[in-house]
C-alpha positions in Angstrom: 79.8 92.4 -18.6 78.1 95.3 -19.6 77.8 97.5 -23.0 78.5 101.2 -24.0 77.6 103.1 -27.1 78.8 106.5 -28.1 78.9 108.5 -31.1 81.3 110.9 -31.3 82.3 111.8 -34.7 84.9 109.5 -37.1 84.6 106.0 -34.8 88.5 105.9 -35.7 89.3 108.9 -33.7 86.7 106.8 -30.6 88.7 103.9 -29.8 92.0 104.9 -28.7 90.8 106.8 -25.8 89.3 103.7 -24.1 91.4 100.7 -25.3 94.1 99.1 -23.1 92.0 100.1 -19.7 91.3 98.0 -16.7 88.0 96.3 -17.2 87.3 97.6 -21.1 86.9 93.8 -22.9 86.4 95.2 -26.5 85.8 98.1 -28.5 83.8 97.4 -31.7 84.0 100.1 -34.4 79.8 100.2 -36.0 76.8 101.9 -37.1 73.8 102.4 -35.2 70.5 104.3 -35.3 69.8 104.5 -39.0 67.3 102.9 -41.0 69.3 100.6 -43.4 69.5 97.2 -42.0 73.3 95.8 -42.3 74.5 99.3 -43.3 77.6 99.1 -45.3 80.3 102.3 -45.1 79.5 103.7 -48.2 75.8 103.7 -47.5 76.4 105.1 -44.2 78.7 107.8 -45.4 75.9 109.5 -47.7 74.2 110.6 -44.7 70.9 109.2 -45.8 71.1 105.9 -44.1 70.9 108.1 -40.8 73.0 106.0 -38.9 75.7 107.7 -36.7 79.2 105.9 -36.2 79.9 104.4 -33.3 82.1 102.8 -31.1 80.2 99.5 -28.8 82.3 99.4 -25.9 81.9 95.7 -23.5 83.6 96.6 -20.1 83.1 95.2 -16.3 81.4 97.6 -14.5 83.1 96.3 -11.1 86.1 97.3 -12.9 85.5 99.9 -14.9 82.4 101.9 -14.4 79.7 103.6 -16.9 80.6 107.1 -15.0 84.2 106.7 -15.9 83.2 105.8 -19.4 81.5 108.9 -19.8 84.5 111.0 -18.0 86.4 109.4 -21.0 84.0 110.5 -23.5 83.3 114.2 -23.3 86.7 115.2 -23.7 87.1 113.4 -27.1 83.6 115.6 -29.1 82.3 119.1 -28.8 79.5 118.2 -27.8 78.0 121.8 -29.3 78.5 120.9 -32.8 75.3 119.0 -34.2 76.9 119.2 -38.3 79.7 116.5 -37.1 82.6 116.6 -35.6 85.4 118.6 -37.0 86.5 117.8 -40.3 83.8 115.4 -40.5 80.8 116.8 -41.6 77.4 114.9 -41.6 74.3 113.3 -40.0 76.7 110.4 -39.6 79.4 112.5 -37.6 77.1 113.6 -35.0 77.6 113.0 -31.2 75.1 110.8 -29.1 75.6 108.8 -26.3 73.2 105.4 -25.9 72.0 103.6 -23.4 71.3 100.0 -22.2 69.7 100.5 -19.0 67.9 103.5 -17.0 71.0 103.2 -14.9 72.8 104.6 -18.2 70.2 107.0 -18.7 70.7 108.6 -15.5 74.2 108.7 -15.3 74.4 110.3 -19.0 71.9 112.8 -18.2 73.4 114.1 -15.0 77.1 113.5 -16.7 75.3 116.1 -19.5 74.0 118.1 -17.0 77.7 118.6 -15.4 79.3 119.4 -18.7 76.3 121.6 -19.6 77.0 123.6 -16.1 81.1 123.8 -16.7 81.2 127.1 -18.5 83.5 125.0 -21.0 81.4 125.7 -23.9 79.7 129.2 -25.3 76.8 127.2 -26.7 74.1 124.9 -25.6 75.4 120.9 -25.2 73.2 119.2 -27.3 74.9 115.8 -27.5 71.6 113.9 -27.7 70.8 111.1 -24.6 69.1 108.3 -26.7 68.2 104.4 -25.8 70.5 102.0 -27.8 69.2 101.0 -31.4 70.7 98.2 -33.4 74.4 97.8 -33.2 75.8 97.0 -37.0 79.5 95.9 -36.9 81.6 98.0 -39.1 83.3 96.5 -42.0 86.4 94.8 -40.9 89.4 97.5 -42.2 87.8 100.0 -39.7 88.4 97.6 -36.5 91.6 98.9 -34.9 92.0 101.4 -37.8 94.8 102.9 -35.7 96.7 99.9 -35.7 96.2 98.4 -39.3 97.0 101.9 -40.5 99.0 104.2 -38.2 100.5 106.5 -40.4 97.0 107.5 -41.8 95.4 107.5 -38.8 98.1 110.1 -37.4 97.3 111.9 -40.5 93.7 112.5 -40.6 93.5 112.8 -36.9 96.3 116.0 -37.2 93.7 117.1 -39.9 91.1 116.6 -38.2 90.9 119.7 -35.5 90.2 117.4 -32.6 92.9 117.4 -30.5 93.1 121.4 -31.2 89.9 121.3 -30.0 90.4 118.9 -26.9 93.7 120.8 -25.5 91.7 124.5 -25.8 88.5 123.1 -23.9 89.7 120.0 -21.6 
């Protein structure tokens, strides 16, 4: 088994897109790359924790690959926007995708590189590339937010301006 980390705005709107695949083991709602140790979610959503959410993904790379991980991910961020992601605004909103391994490195640097080069975008991609930091599980009422809460979820994700966005670019 192997491990993913991407930030991609609200880690609600993150797991959905890989859950229920061949070879994805778990999805873990969490913050990461801050500088509060065992951030909590109202400490992370001030912004001045410097964490981003994330979603910690454990797949089988024999069954699923990192390269179709990060096919998956583009199309759920604009990867132009560095204030957040939609309606989310904040340090904490911000797109990144990190890496375990060089392997990850290279593969998200040329799968940056392809999106950069698509014409899909009138600004630069600055999604940033960054090696994983410490992984801090999210409070439990976040994990599977979608399920626990549907009607919510549906909601705020309508609000939201992502899947506007997604269906005009991808």
């Amino acid at each position: 088994m192997e491990q993913a980390m991407f930030a991609g705005g609200c880690f609600w709107c993150m797991v959905t897109p890989f859950e229920e695949l061949p070879g994805i083991h778990g999805i873990v709602s969490g913050y990461a790359g801050g500088i509060t140790e065992n951030p909590t979610y109202e400490e992370v959503k001030t912004g001045t924790t410097g964490h981003y959410e994330v979603v910690q993904i454990t797949f089988d790379p024999a069954l699923f690959s990192y390269e179709k991980l990060l096919e998956l991910y583009w199309p759920q961020i604009d990867p132009t926007d560095d204030g957040g992601q939609f309606q989310d605004r904040g340090t904490q909103y911000r797109t990144a995708i990190f890496y375990y391994n060089e392997e990850q490195r290279l593969a998200a640097l040329a799968s940056k590189e392809q999106v950069a080069g698509s014409g899909r975008f009138s600004g630069p991609v600055i999604t940033e590339i960054l090696p994983a930091p410490t992984f801090y599980r999210a409070e439990e009422y976040h994990q599977d937010y979608h399920h626990k809460n549907p009607k919510h979820y549906k909601e705020d994700r309508e609000q939201s301006g992502r899947d506007t966005f997604i269906a005009k670019h991808w």
